[in-house]
N, C-alpha and C positions, 0 to 999 in steps of 0.2 A: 555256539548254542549254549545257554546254561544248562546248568545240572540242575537235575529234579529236585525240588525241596525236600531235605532227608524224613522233614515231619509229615510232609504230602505224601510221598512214599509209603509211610510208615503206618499213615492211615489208613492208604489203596490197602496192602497188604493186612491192615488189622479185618475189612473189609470181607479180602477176597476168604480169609480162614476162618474168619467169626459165620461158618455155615457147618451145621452138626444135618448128617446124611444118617437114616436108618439103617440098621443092619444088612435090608437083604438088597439096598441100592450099593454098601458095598461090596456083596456080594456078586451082582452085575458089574460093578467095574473090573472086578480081578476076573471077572470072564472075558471083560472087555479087553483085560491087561495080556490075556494069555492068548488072546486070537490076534492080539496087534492093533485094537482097533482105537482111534481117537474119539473119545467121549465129551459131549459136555463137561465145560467144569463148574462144579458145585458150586459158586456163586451164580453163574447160569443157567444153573439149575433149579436153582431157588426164586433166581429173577422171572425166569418159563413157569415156573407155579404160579407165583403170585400174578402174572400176565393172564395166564388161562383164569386164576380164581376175578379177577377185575373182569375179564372180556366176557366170561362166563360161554367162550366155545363149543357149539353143538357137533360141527363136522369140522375134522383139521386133517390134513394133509401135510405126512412128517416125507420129506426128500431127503432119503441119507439117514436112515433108521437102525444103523447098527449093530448093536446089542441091546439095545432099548433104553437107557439108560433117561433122554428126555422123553422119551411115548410112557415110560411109566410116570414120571413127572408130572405130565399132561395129565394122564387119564388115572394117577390118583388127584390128583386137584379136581375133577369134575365129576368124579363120582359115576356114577350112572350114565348121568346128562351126555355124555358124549363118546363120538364115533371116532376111532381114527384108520385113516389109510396109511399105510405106511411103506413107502417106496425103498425096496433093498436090493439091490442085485445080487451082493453073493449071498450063496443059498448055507453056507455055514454061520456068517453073523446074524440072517434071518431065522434061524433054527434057535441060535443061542437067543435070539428077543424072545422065540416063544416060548422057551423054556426058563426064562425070566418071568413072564406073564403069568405062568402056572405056580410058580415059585410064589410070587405075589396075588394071587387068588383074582388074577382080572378076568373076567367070562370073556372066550375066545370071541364071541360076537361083538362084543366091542372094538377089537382089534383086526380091522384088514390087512395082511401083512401079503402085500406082493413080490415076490423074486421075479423082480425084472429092473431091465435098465430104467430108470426115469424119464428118457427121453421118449421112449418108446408106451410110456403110460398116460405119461400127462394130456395128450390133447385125448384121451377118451373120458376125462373129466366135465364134468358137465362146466359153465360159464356160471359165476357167483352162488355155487351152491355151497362155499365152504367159509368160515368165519376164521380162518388161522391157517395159513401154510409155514412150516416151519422146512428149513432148508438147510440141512448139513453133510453137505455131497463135496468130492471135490471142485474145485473152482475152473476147471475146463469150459464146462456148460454151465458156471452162475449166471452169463449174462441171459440165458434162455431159459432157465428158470427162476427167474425172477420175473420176465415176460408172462410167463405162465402163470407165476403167481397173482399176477397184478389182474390176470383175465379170470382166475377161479376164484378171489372174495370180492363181495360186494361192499357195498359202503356201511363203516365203522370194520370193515376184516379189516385184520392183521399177517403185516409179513414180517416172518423174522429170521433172518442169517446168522447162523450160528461161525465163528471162527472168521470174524468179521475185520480180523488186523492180520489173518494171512501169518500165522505163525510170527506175528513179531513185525513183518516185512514191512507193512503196509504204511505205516509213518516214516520211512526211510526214502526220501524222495529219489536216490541214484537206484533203488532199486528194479529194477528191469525184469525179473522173471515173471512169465505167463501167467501165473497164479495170482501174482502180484498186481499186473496192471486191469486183469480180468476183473477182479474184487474191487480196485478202484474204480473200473469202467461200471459195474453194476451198482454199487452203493452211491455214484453220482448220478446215475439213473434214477434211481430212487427219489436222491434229495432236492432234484433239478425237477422232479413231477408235481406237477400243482396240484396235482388231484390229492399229493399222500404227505403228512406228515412225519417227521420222520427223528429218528433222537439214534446215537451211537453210543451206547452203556459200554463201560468202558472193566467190565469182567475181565478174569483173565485170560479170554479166549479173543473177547469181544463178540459183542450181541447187537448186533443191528435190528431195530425194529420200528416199522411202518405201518402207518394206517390210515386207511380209505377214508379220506373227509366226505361229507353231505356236499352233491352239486350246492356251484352256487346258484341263487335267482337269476334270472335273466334280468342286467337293468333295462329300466325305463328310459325310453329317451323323451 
């Protein structure tokens, strides 16, 4: 196999560090840093703004919400205009998002912040009433929520997987572990569905994201 072009590299890396983050999202990550929790990384975080700022998202559904670190992301890029639910089970990362939100002056009603498992939330979602599900949970249950995701936006929503190379793993074809072939088995899911369009940003986390094409016409015979 060849080695990466040292100047390809050189530019991925000029890339992933040419992103300046405001004081109080550093602030959320040393929260993030002290509780153990894995955060978007600040090129994916920039790339999740400008996403919501293009889609212009009125209702998003974050699986695997943190410390808040992309829900602030999100719901500063839209301002007002939008809702989010956010799906967290433990109840001390969800405690630290809210005390993030407050931190950042977002009115607690924009923010739905549920402690509970994911599995156990998602089918009380209604069917296409959401424009964006963002998904950064572990990879156990990707391939079922990503199911879910595909049944809660309607056409032009957006799905986006966060931690889309599996710590590294995911281009390593001998690799075998669970987490591994699950994120494979989901993101071909994805790419294999006619309905969704789909592109693999190549951040340093990696950002998978998808979206709901217009039925086609029925032809004519």
């Amino acid at each position: 196999m060849p080695s990466m072009n040292p100047e390809l590299f050189a530019s991925w890396t000029y890339a992933q560090t040419h992103v300046n983050e405001p004081e109080h999202v550093a602030a959320v990550r040393e929260r993030a840093e002290d509780l153990g929790v894995r955060c978007i990384d600040p090129a994916g975080r920039s790339m999740l703004q400008l996403l919501c700022t293009l889609r212009q998202p009125r209702n998003v559904v974050e699986i695997g919400s943190g410390v808040g670190v992309a829900s602030l992301a999100m719901l500063e890029a839209m301002g007002s205009a939008m809702t989010l639910t956010a799906i967290e089970p433990d109840l001390e990362h969800a405690n630290a998002m809210r005390q993030g939100l407050r931190d950042s002056s977002i009115p607690s009603a924009r923010a739905r912040i549920i402690n509970e498992r994911a599995e156990n939330v998602l089918s009380r979602l209604a069917d296409h009433a959401y424009d964006l599900v963002l998904i950064d949970a572990g990879a156990e249950l990707l391939l079922e929520y990503v199911a879910e995701a595909k049944r809660l936006v309607g056409t032009g929503g957006v799905i986006i997987v966060n931690n889309a190379f599996d710590e590294h793993r995911l281009a390593k074809p001998a690799v075998r572990r669970p987490s591994t072939v699950t994120t494979r088995d989901a993101l071909r899911m994805m790419r294999e569905d006619p309905r969704l369009q789909t592109h693999l940003v190549p951040t340093e986390q990696g950002l998978f994201v998808a979206t709901v094409l217009p039925a086609r016409p029925a032809t004519r015979r």
